[in-house]
GULUM-628454 format. One record per atom (N, C-alpha, C): residue number from 1; atom name; z, y, x. Coordinates in steps of 0.001 Angstrom, whole numbers. Atoms other than C-alpha are relative to their C-alpha. Last residue first. Layout:
% GULUM-628454
 num atome       z       y       x
 NUM    CA       Z       Y       X
...
This chain:
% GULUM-628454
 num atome       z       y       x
 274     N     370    -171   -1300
 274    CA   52750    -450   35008
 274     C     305    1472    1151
 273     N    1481    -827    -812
 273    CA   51768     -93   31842
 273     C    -264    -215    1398
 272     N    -812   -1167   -1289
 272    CA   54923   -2959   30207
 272     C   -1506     911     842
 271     N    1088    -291    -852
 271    CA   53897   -4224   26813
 271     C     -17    1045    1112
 270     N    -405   -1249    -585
 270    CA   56923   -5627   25358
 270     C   -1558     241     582
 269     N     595      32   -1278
 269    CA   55767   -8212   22828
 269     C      -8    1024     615
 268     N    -183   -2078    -479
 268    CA   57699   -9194   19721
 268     C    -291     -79    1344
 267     N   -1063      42   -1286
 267    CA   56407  -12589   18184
 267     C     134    1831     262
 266     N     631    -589   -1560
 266    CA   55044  -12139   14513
 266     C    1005    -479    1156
 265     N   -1389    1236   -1194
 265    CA   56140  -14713   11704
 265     C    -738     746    1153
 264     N    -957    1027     226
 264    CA   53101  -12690    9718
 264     C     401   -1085     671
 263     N    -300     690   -1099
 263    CA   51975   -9358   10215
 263     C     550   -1637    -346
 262     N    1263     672    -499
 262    CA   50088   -8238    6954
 262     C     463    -915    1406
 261     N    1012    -669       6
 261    CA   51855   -5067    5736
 261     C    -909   -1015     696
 260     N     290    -804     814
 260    CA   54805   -6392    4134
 260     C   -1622    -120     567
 259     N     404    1465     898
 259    CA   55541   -9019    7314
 259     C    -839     240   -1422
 258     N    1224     930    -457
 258    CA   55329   -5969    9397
 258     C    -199    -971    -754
 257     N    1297    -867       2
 257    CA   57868   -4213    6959
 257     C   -1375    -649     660
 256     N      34     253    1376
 256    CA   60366   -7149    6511
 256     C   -1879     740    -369
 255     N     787    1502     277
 255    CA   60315   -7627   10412
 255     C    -320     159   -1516
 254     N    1490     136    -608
 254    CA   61135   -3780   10977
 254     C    -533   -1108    -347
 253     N    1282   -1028    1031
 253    CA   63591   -4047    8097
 253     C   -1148     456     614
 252     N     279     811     965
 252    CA   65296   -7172   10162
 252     C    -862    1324   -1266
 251     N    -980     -94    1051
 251    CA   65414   -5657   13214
 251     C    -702    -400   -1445
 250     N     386     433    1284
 250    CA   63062   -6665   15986
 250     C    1276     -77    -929
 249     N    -724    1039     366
 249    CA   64585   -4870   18962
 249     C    -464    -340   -1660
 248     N    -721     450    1553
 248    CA   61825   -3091   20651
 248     C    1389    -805    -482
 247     N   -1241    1499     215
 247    CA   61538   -2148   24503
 247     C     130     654   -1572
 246     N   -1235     109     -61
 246    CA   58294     629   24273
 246     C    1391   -1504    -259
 245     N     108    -256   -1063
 245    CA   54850    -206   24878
 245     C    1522     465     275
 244     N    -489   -1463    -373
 244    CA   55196   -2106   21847
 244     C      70     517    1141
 243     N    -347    -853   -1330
 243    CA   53325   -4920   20738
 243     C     347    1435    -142
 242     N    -403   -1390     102
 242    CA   53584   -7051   17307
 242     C     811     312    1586
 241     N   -1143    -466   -1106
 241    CA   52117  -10393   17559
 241     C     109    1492    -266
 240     N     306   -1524    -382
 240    CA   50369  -12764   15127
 240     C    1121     718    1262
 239     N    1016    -520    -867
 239    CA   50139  -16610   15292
 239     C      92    1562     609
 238     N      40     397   -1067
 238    CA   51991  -17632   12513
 238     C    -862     757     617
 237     N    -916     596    -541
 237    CA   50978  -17857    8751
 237     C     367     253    1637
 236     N    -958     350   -1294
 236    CA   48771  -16497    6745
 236     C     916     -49     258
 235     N   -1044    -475    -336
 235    CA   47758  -17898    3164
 235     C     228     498    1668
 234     N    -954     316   -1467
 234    CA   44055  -18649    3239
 234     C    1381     577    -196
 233     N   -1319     277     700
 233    CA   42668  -17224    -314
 233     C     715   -1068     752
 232     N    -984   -1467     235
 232    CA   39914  -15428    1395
 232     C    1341      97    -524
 231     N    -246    -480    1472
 231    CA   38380  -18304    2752
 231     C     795    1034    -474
 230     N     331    1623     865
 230    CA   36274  -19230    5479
 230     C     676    -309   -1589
 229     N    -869     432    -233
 229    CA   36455  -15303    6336
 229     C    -707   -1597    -746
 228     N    -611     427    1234
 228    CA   33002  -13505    6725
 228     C    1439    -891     -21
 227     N     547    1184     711
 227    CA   31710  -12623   10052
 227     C     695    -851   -1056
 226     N    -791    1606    -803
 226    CA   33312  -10989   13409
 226     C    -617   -1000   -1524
 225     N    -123     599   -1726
 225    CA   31229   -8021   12721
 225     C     103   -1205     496
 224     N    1720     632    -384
 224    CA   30488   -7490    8920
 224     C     -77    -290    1401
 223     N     677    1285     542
 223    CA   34001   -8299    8557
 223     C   -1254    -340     123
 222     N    -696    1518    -494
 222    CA   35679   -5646   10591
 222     C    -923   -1103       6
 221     N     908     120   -1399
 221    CA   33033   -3188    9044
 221     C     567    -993    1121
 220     N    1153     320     367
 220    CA   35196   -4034    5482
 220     C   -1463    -215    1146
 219     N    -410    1310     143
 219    CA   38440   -3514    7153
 219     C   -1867    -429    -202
 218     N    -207     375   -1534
 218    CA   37402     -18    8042
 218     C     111   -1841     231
 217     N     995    -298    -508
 217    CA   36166     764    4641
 217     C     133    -870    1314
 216     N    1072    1333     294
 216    CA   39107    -668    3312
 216     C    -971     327     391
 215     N      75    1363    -539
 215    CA   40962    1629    5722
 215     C    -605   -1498    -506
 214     N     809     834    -993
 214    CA   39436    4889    5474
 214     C     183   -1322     -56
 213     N    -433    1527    -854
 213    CA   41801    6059    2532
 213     C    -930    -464     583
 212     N     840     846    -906
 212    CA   40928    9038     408
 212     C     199    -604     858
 211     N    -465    -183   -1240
 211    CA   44157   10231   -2161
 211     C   -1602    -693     280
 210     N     858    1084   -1337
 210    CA   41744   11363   -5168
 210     C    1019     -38    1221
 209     N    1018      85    -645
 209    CA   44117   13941   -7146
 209     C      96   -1392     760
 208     N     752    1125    -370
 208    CA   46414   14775   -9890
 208     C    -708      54    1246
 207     N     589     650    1129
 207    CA   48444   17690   -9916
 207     C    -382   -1182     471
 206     N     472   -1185    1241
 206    CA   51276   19749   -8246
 206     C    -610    -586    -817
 205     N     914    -787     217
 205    CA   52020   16280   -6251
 205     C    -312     805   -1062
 204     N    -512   -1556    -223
 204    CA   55572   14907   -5777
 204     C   -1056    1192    -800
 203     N   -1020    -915    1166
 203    CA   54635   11628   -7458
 203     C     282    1323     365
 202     N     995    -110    1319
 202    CA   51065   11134   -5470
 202     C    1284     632   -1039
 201     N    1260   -1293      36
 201    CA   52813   12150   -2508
 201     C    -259    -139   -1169
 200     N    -703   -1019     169
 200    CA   56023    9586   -3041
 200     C   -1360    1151     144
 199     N    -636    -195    1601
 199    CA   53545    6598   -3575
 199     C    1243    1237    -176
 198     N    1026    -253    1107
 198    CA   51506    7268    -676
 198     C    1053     359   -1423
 197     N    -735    -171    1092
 197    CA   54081    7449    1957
 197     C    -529     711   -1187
 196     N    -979     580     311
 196    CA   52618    4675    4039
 196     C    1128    1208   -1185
 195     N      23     689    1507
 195    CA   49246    6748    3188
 195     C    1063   -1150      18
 194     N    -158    -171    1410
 194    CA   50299    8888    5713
 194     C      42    -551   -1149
 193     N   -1288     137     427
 193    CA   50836    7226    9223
 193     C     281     306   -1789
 192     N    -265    1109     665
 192    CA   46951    6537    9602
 192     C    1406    -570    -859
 191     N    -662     814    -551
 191    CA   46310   10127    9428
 191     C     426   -1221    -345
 190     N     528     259   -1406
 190    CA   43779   11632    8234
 190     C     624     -50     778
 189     N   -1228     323   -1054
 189    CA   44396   10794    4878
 189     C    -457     -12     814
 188     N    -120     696    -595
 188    CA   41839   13280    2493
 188     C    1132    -375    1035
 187     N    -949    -505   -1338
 187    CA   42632   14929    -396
 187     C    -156   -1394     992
 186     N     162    1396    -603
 186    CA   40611   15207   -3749
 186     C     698     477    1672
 185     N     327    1170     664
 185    CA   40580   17596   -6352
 185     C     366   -1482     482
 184     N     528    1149   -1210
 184    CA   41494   20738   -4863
 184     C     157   -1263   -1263
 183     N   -1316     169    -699
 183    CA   41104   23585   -7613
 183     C      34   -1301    1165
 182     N     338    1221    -728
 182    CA   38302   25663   -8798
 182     C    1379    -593     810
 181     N      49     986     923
 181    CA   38186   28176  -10936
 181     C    -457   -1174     211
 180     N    1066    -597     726
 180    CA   38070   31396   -8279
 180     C    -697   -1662    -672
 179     N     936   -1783    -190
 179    CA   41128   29678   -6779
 179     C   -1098     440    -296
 178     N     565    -836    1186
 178    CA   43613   27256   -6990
 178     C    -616     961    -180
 177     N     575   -1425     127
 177    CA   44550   25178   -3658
 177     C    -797     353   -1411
 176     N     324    -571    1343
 176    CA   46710   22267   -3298
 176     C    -528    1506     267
 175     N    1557    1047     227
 175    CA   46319   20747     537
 175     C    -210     783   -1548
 174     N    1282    -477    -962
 174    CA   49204   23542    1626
 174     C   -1652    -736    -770
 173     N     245    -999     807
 173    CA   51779   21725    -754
 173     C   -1215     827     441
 172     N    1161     543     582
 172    CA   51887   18336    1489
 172     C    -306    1113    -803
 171     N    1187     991   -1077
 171    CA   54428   18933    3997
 171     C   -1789     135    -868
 170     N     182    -903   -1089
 170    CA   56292   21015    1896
 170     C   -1051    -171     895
 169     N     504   -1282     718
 169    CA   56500   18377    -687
 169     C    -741    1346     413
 168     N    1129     361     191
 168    CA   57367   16208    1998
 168     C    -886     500    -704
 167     N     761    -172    -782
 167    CA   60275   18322    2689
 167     C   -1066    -424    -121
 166     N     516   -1440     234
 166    CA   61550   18501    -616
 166     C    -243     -49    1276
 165     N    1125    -615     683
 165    CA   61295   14765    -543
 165     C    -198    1267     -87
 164     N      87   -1077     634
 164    CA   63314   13912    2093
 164     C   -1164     916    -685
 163     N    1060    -987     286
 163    CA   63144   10348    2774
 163     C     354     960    -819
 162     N     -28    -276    1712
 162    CA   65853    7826    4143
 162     C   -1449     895      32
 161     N    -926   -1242    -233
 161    CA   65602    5803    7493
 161     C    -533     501   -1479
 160     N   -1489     585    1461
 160    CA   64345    2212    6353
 160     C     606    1029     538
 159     N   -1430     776    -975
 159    CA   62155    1776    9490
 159     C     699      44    -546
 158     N     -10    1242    -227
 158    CA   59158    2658    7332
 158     C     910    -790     534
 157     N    -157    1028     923
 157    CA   60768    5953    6634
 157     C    -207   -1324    -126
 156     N   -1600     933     110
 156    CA   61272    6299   10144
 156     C     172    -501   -1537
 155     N    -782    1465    -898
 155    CA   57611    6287   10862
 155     C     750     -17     128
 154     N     773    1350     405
 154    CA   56233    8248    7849
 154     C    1015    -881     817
 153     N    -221    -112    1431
 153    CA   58271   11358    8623
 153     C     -56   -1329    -629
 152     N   -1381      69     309
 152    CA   57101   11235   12064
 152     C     867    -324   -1060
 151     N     292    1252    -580
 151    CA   53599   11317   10795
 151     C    1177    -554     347
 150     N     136    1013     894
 150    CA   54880   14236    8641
 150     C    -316   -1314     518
 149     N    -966    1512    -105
 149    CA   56522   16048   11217
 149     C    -797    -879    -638
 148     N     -65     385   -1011
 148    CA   53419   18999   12090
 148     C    1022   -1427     178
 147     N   -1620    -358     286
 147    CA   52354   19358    9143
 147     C     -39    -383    1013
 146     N    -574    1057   -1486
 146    CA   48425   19500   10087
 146     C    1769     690    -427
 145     N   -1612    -339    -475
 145    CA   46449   21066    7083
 145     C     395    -441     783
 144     N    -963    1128   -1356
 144    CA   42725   21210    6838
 144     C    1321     446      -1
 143     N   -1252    -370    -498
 143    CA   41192   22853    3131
 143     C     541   -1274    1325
 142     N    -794    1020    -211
 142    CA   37759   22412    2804
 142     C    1075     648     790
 141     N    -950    -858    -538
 141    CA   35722   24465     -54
 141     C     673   -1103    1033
 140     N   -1432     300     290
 140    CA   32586   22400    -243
 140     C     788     771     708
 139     N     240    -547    1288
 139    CA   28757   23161     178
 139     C    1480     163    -551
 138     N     -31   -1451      79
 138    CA   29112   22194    3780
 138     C    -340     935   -1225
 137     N    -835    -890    1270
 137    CA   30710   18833    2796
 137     C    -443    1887     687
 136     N    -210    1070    1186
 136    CA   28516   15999    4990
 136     C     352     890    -987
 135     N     844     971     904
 135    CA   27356   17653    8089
 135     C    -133    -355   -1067
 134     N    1133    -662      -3
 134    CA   29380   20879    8638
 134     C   -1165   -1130    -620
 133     N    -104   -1127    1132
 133    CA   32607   18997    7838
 133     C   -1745     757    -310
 132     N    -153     887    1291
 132    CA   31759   16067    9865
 132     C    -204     814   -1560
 131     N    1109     473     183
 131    CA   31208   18233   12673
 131     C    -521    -577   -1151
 130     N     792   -1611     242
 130    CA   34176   20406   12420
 130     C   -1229    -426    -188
 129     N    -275    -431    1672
 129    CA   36205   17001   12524
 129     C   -1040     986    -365
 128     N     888     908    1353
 128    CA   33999   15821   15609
 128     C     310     434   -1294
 127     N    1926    -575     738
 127    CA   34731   19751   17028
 127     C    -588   -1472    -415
 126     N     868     784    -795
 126    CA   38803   18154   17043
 126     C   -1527     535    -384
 125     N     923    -841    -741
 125    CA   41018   20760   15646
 125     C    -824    -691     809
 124     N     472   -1242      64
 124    CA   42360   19169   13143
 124     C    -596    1082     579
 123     N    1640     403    1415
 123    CA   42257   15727   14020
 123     C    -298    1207     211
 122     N    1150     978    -668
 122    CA   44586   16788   17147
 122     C   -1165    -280    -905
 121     N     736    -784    -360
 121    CA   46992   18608   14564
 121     C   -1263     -63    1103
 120     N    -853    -730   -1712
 120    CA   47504   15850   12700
 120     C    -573    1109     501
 119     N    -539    -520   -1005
 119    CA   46011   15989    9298
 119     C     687     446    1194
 118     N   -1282     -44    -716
 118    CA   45733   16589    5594
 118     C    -216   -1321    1222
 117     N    -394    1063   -1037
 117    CA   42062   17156    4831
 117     C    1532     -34     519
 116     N   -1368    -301   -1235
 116    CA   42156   19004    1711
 116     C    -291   -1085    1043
 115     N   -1125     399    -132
 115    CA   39444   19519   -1211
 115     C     593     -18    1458
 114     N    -832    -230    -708
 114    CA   37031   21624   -3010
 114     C    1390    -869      48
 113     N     433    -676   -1235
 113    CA   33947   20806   -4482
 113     C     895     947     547
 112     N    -144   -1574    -352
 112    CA   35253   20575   -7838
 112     C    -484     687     954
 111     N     675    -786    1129
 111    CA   33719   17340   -8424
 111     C     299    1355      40
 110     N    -624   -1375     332
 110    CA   34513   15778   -5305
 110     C    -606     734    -785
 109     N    -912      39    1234
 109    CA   34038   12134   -4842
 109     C     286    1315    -596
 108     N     602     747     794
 108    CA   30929   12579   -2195
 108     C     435     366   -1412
 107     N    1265   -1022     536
 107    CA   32585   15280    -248
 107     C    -866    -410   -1157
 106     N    -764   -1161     578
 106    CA   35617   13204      70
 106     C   -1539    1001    -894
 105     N    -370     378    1384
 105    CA   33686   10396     595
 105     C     608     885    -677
 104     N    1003     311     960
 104    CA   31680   12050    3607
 104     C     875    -431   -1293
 103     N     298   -1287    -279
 103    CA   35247   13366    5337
 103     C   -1493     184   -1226
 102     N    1294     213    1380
 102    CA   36617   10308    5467
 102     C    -565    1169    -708
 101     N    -468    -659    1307
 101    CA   38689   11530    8556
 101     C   -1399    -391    -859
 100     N     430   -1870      77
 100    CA   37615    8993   11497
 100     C     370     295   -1488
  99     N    -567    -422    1281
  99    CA   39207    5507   12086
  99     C    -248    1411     459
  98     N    -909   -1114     822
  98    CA   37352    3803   14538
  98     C     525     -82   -1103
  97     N     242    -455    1481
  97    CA   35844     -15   14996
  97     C    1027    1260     248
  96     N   -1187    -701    1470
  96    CA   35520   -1497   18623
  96     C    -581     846   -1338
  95     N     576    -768    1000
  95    CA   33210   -4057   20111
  95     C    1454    1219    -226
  94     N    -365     830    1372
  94    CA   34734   -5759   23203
  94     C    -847     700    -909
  93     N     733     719     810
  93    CA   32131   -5005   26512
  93     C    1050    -641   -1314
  92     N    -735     827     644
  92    CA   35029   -2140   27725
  92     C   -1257    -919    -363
  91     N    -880     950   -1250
  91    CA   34248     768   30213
  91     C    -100   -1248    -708
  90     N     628    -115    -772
  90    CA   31575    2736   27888
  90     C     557    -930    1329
  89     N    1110     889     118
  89    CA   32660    1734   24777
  89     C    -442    -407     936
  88     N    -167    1688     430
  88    CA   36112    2915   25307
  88     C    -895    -889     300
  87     N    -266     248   -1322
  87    CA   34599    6257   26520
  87     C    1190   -1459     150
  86     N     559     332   -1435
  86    CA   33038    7009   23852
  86     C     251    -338    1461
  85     N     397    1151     235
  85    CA   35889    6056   21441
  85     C   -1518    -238     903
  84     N     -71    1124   -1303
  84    CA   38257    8398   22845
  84     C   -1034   -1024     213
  83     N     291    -301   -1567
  83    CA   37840   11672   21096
  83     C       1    -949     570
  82     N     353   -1396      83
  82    CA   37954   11463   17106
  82     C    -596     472    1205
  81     N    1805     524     232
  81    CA   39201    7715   17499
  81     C    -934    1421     -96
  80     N     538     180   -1247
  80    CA   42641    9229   19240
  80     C   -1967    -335    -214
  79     N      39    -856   -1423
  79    CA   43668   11560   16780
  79     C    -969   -1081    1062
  78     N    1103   -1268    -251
  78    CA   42367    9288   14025
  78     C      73     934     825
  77     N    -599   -1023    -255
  77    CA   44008    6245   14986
  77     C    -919    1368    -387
  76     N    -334    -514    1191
  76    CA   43585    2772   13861
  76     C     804    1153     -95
  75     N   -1163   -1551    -118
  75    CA   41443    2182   16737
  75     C     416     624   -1191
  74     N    -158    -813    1714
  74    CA   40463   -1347   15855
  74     C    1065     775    1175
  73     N   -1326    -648     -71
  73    CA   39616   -3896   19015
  73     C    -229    1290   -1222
  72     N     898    -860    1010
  72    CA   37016   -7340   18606
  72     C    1577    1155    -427
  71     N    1172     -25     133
  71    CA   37467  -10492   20310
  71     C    -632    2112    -331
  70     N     701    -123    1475
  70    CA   40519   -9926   21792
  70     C   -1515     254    -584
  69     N    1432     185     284
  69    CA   41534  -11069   25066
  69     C    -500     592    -968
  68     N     657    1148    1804
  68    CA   44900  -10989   24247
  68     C    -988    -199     402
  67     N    -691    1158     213
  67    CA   46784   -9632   28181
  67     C    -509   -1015   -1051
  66     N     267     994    -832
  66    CA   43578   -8084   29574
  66     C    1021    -766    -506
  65     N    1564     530     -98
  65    CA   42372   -6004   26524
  65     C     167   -1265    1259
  64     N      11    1409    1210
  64    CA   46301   -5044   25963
  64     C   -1650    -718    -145
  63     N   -1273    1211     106
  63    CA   46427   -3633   28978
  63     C     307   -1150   -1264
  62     N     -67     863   -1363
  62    CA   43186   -1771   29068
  62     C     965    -995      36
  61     N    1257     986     319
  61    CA   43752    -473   25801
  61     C    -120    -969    1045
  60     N    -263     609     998
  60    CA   47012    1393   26799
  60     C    -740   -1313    -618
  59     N   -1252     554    -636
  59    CA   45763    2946   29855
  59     C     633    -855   -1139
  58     N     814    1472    -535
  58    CA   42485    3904   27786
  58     C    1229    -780     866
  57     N     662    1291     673
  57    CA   44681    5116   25437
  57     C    -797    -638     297
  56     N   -1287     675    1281
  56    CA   46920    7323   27387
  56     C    -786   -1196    -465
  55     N    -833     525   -1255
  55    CA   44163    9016   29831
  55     C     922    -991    -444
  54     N     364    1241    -294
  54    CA   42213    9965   26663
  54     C     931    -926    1482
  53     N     631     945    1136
  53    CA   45064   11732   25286
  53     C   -1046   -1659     519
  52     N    -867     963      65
  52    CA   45970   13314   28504
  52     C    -323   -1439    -875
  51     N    -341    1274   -1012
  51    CA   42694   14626   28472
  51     C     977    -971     549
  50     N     866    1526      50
  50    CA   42562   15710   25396
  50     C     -13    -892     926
  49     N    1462    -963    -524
  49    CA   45906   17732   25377
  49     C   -1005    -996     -95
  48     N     -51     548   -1163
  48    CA   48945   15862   23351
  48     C   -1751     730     508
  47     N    -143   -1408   -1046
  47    CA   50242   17706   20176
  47     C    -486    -723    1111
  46     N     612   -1291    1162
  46    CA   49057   14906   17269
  46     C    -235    1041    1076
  45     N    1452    -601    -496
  45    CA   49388   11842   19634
  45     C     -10    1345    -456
  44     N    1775      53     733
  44    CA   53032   10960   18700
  44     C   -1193     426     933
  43     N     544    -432    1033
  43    CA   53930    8470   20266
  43     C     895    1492    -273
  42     N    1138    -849     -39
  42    CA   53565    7498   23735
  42     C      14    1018   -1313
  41     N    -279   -1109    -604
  41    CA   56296    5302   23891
  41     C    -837    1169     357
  40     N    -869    -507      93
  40    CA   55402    3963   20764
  40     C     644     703     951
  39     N   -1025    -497   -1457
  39    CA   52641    2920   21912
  39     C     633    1127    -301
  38     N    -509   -1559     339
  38    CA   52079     492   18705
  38     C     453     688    1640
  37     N      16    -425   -1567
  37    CA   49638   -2676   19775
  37     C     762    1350    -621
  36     N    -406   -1460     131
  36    CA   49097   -4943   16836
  36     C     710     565     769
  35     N    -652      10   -1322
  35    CA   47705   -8579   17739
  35     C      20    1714    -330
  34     N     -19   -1564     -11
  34    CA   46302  -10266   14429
  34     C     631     597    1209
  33     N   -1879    -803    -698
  33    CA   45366  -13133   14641
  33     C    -232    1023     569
  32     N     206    -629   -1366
  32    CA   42035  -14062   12233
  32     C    1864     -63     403
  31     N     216     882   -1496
  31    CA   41886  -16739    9706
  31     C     246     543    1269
  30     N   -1639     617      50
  30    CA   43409  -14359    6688
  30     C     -57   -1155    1726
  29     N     680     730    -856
  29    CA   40089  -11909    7471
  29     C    1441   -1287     -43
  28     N    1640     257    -171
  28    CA   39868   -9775    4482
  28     C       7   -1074     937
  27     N     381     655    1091
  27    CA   43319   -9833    3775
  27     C   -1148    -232    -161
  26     N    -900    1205     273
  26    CA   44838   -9369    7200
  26     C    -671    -381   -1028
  25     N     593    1101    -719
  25    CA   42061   -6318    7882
  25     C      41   -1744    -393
  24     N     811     693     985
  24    CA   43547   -5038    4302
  24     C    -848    -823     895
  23     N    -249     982    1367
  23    CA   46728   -4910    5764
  23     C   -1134    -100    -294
  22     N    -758    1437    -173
  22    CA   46238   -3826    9457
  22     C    -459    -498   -1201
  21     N    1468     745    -426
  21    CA   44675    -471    8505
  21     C     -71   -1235     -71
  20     N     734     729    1040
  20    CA   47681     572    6756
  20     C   -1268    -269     408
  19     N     113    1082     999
  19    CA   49380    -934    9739
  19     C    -965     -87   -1485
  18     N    1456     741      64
  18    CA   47808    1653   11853
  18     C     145   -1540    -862
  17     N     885    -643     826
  17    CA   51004    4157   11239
  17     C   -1355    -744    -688
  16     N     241     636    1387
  16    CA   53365    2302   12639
  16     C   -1124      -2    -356
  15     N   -1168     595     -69
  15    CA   52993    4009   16659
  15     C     -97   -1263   -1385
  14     N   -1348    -623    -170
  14    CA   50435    5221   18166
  14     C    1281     125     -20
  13     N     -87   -1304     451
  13    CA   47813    3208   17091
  13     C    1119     195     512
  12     N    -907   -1133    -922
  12    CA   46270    -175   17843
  12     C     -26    1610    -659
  11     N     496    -982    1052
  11    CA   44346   -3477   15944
  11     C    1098    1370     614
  10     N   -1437    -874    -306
  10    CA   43919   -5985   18337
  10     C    -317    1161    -945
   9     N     217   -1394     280
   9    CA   41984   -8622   16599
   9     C     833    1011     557
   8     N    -821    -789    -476
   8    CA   41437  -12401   17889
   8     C     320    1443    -227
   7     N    -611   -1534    -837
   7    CA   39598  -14038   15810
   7     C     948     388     807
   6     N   -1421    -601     770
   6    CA   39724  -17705   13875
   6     C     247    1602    1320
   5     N    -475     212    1044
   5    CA   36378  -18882   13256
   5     C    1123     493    -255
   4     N    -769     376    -847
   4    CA   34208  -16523   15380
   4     C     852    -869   -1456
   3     N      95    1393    1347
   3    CA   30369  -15576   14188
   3     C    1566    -771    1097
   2     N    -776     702   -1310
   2    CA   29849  -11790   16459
   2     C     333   -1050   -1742
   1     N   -1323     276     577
   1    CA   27046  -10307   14451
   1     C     727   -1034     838
């Protein structure tokens, strides 16, 4: 176990999306600084070949591994953690933590034994997903969807662009399935962008169901790493940074949102590749 008092964490994704990872890191670890890496000019991942893919995020990593230092890096991506993370390990002495489709809890929580992975299309056809599936839920109906905007979708709503719910609806109708007396129950996020528009899914949705969420999990292996917080009821303050591989202009509903999800009094940090 790495024993640090106040962390360094880069926590990275594509674009927004890995904030909900971010937040419960922030609350589990209030001592740490946080250093969130969106490559936005990169984004999205969903359609991008593998090898581009990995080509992208170790180019990405790399740069932010030499400007923070960081003790300890969070791929809060499931396209990219799906395929990249051997070959992270293999260049890099930091630790890192994925984000893979919760794939076991689903299977776990599922009384009907049938539910949805919603989905980039990258998850979706990744042979780890297929793996996961075969391992953990091969007794289970499993529905994969990949909308193709919805991540999109996610990351202007966060920016305070509006939301069209009969599209999201759309987006998300596929995961409901009814059939020889069995219906989906439970629906996994396998994307990190989704569960920012949790609370419109759950209202749109045909019926009830389990959303599944990696990221307290994820937070939680954080902690057994870098080593318990000194206290959990630390206010933060200061310190953090919000990178973009693209020129940002910190607007005041981007700052509201990072500040929301855990960033707090960030600097804005261009992160140029080179």
């Amino acid at each position: 176990m790495i024993d640090h008092a106040s962390p360094t964490i880069v926590v990275f994704d594509s674009g927004l999306g890995g904030l909900t990872v971010l937040s419960p890191i922030a609350a589990r670890l209030p001592d740490s600084r946080l250093v969130y890496v969106a490559d936005e000019a990169g984004f999205p991942y969903g359609g991008r070949s593998e090898q581009d893919l990995l080509a992208r995020v170790e180019r990405v990593i790399a740069a932010a591994i030499d400007r923070f230092r960081p003790d300890l890096v969070v791929v809060a991506c499931n396209t990219a953690s799906t395929l990249v993370l051997p070959q992270l390990r293999a260049r890099f002495a930091v630790p890192f933590v994925g984000t893979v489709p919760a794939i076991k809890p689903a299977a776990e929580q599922s009384k009907s034994r049938c539910f949805a992975i919603l989905a980039t299309e990258g998850t979706a056809k990744r042979d780890y997903t297929r793996a996961l599936i075969a391992q953990f839920a091969k007794d289970c109906r499993v529905i994969i969807h990949s909308p193709p905007a919805l991540a999109s979708r996610a990351e202007a709503w966060l920016r305070g662009e509006g939301l069209d719910e009969q599209a999201l609806l759309a987006d998300i109708a596929p995961c409901f399935v009814s059939a020889d007396g069995a219906q989906t129950d439970a629906i996994v996020l396998g994307c990190t962008h989704y569960p920012l528009l949790l609370e419109a899914m759950t209202r749109l949705a045909p019926w009830p169901v389990t959303w599944i969420d990696p990221a307290p999990a994820i937070a939680k292996r954080v902690e057994h790493l870098l080593g318990p917080a000194a206290s959990a009821a630390t206010i933060r303050t200061g310190a953090d940074v919000f990178v973009s591989t693209s020129p940002v202009v910190m607007s005041e509903g981007l700052h509201q949102a990072l500040h929301r999800y855990g960033l707090a009094d960030q600097a804005l940090v261009h992160l140029e590749l080179g």
